[in-house]
C-alpha positions in Angstrom: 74.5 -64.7 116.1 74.6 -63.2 119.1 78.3 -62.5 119.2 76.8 -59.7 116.6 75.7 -57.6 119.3 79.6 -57.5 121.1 80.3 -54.9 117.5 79.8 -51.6 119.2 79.0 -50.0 116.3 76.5 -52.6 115.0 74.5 -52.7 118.3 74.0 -49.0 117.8 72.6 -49.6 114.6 70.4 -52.4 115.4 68.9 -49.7 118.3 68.4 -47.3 115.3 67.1 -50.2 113.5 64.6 -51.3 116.4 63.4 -47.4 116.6 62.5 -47.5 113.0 60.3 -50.4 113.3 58.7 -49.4 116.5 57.7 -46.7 114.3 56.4 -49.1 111.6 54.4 -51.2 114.5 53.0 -47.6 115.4 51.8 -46.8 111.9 50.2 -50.2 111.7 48.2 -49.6 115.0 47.0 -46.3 113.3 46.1 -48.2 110.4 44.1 -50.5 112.4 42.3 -47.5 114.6 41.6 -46.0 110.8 43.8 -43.0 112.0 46.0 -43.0 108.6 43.1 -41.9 106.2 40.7 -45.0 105.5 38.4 -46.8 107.1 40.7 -50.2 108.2 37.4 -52.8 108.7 36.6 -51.7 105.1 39.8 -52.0 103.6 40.7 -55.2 101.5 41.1 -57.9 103.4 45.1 -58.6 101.9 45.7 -55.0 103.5 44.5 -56.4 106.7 46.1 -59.0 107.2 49.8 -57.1 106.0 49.0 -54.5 109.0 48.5 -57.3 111.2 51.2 -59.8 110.0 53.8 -56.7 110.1 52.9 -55.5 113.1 53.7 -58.5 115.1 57.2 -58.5 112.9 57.9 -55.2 114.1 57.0 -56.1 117.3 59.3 -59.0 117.6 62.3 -56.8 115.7 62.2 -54.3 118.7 61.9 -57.2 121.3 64.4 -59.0 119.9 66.7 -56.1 119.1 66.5 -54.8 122.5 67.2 -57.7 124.2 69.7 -58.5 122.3 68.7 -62.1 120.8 68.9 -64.0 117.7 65.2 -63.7 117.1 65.3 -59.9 116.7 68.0 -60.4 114.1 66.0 -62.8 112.2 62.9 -61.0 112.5 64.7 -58.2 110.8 65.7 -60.0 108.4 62.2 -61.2 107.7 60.7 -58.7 108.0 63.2 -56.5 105.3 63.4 -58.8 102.6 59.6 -59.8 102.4 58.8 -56.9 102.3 61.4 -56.1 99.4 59.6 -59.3 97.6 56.2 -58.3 98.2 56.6 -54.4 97.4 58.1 -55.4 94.0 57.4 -59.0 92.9 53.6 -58.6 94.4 53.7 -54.8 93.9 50.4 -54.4 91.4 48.5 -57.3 93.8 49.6 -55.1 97.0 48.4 -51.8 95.4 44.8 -53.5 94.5 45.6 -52.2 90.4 42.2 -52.5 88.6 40.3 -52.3 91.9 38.5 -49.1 93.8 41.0 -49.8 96.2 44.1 -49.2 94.2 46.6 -46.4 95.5 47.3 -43.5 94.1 50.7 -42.1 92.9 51.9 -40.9 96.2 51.0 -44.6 98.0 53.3 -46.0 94.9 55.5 -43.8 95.5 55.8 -44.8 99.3 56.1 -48.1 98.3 59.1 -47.6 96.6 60.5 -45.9 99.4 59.7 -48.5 101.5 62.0 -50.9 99.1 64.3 -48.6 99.3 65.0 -48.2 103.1 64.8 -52.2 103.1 67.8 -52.4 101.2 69.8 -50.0 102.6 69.0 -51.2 106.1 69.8 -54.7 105.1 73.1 -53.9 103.6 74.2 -51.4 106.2 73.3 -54.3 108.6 75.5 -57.0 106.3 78.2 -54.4 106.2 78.9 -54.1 109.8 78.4 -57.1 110.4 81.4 -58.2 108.2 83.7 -55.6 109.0 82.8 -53.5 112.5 85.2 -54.5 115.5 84.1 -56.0 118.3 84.2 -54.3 121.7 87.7 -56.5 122.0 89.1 -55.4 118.8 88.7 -51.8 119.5 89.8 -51.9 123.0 
C-alpha cells in the first residue's frame, strides 16, 4: 500500500484528502464544545458517540495521510464508506425521524452531500490509484 504514495499525483490528493478531514475532525470538536448550533451533552446519545467515533477517524486519516502509512489509507477508506452506509442505509435512524431531535431539511440535505463527497473522494482515490504514474514512470 505504501508504494501508493510514490504516484505524485495521488499523494497530492491524499494531502487534499487529509485537509478535508482535518476539517471534519474540527467540525466534530465544535460539535462537542456546542459551537455548531445545539447543546452537544443534550444531544442523543447516537449523535454523540458519531462525533466522537469520527473524530478519532479523521484524526487517524490526517496522521496517517501525512505520514504517509497504510493506516491513513485504511482509515480513509473506513471512514468514507461507513459513512456512505450509515448516511443512506441508517439515514432515518441517524436523522432521529419521529423524534424532537430529528433534522430539518437543510441537515438532510447535508447528509446527502456528505454521501456525495464520499463517493467522489473514494473513486477519485480508486482512479489514481489504478492509473497515475509513479514518480519513476514520469521521470
Amino acid at each position: 500500500m505504501t508504494r501508493l504514495y510514490d504516484k505524485p499525483l495521488l499523494r497530492w490528493y491524499l494531502l487534499l484528502i487529509a485537509a478535508f478531514y482535518a476539517y471534519g475532525a474540527a467540525v466534530h470538536v465544535a460539535n462537542m464544545a456546542s459551537l455548531t448550533g445545539f447543546d452537544w451533552l443534550a444531544a442523543p446519545r447516537l449523535w454523540q458517540a458519531l462525533d466522537i467515533v469520527y473524530l478519532v477517524l479523521d484524526i487517524a486519516v490526517v496522521v496517517g495521510l501525512l505520514l504517509r502509512h497504510a493506516f491513513g489509507l485504511g482509515a480513509f477508506v473506513v471512514a468514507a464508506t461507513s459513512q456512505i452506509v450509515l448516511y443512506t442505509v441508517f439515514r432515518d435512524h441517524v436523522a432521529m425521524l419521529g423524534t424532537p431531535h430529528a433534522l430539518g431539511p437543510e441537515q438532510m440535505g447535508y447528509l446527502t452531500t456528505l454521501v456525495a463527497f464520499h463517493i467522489v473522494t473514494i473513486m477519485v482515490f480508486a482512479a489514481l490509484a489504478m492509473i497515475a504514474p509513479t514518480r519513476a514512470q514520469s521521470a
